[in-house]
C-alpha positions in Angstrom: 0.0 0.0 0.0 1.5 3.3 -1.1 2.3 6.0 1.9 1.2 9.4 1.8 3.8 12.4 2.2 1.8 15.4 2.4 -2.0 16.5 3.7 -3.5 19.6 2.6 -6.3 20.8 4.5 -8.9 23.1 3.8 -10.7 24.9 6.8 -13.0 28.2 7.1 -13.3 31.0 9.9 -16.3 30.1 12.0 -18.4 33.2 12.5 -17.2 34.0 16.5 -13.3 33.8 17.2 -10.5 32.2 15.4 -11.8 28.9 15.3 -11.3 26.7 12.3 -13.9 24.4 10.8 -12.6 21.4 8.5 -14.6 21.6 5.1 -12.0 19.1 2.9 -8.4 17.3 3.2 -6.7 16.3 0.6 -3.3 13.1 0.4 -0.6 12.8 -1.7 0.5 9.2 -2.1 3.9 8.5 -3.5 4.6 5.7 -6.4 5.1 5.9 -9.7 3.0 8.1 -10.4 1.9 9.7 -7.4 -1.8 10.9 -7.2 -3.7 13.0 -4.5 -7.2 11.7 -2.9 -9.7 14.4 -2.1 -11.8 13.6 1.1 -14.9 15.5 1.2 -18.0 14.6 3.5 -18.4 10.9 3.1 -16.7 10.8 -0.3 -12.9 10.5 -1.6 -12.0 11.7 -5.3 -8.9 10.5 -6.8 -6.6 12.4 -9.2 -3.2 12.3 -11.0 -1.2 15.3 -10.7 1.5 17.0 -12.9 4.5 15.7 -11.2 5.6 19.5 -11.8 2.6 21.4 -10.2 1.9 18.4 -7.3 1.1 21.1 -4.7 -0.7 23.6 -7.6 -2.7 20.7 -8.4 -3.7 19.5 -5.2 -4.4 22.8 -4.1 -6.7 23.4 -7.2 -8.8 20.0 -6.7 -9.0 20.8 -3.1 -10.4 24.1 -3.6 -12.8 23.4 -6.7 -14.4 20.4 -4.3 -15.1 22.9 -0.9 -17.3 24.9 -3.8 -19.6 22.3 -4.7 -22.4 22.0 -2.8 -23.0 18.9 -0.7 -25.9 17.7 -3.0 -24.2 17.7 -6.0 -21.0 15.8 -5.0 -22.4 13.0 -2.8 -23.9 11.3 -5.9 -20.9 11.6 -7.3 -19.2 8.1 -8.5 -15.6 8.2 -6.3 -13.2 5.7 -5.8 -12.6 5.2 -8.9 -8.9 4.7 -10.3 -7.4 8.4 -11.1 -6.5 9.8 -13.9 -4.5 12.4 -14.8 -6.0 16.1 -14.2 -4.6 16.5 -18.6 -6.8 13.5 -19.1 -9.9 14.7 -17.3 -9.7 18.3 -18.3 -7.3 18.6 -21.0 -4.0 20.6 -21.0 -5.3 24.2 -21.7 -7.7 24.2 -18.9 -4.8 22.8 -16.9 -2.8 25.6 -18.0 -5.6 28.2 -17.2 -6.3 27.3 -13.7 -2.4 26.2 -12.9 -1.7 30.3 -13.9 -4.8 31.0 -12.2 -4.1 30.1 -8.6 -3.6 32.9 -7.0 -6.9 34.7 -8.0 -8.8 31.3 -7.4 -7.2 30.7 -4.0 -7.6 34.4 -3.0 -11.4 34.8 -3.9 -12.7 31.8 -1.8 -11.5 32.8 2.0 -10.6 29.3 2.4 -7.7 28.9 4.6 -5.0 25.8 4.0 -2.4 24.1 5.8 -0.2 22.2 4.1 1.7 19.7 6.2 4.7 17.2 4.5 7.3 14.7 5.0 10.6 13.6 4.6 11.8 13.3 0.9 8.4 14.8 -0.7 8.7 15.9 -4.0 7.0 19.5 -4.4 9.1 21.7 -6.4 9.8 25.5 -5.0 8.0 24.8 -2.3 8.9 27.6 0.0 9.1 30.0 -2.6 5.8 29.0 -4.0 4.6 29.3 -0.5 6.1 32.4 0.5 5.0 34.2 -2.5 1.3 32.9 -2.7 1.0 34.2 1.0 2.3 37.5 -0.4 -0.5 37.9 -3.0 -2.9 37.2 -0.5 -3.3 33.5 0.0 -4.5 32.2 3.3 -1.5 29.2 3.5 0.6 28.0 5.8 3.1 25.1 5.5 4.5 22.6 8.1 7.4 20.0 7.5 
């Protein structure tokens, strides 16, 4: 069974005080072609990442999923094998949202945490990180 080496979480400012609530989490499992599972109310959604944008990816999947309304994904067919995000979507979409993060990311409120192991692949992490919390991002990352 493959091992996961990073979690992304998605959460939201309750209404009174700082409190977080959970709305998603996202794994990345490592293989040979290493693939993130989105876990969202009851369901998990499966998908295969750029190996070059494994965080942008995961980020974007994560997000897209805390916008759809409850109804809508929980009929949803999931565990199914992934594909790859070019496969599903095609590359030019995958290109739009991939240059797009930042004003996706920025426009929901959604906060994420980003936690990772030992040896994780993620290229420019902390730059990525340090510059999408300069435009505004609500991230924070943990290794």
């Amino acid at each position: 069974m493959p091992e996961f080496s990073a979690a992304l979480f998605a959460t939201q400012e309750r209404p009174f005080g700082k409190e977080h609530g959970l709305i998603a989490h996202a794994l990345l499992f490592e293989g040979s072609r290493p693939y993130w599972e989105v876990h969202i109310g009851e369901k998990i959604f499966r998908f295969i990442s750029h190996p070059d944008f494994l965080l942008e990816d995961g980020l974007w999947q994560l997000n897209n999923y805390c916008q759809i309304p409850a109804s809508e994904y929980k009929y949803d067919v999931s565990g199914n094998a992934p594909l790859t995000l070019e496969e599903e979507f095609g590359e030019d979409i995958c290109s739009e949202y991939r240059n797009n993060i930042v004003k996706e990311l920025t426009e929901t409120g959604i906060h994420f945490k980003l936690i990772t192991w030992p040896g994780v692949w993620m290229p420019k992490l902390d730059y990525k990180i340090n510059n999408w919390q300069n435009a505004g991002i609500n991230i924070i990352s943990h290794s």
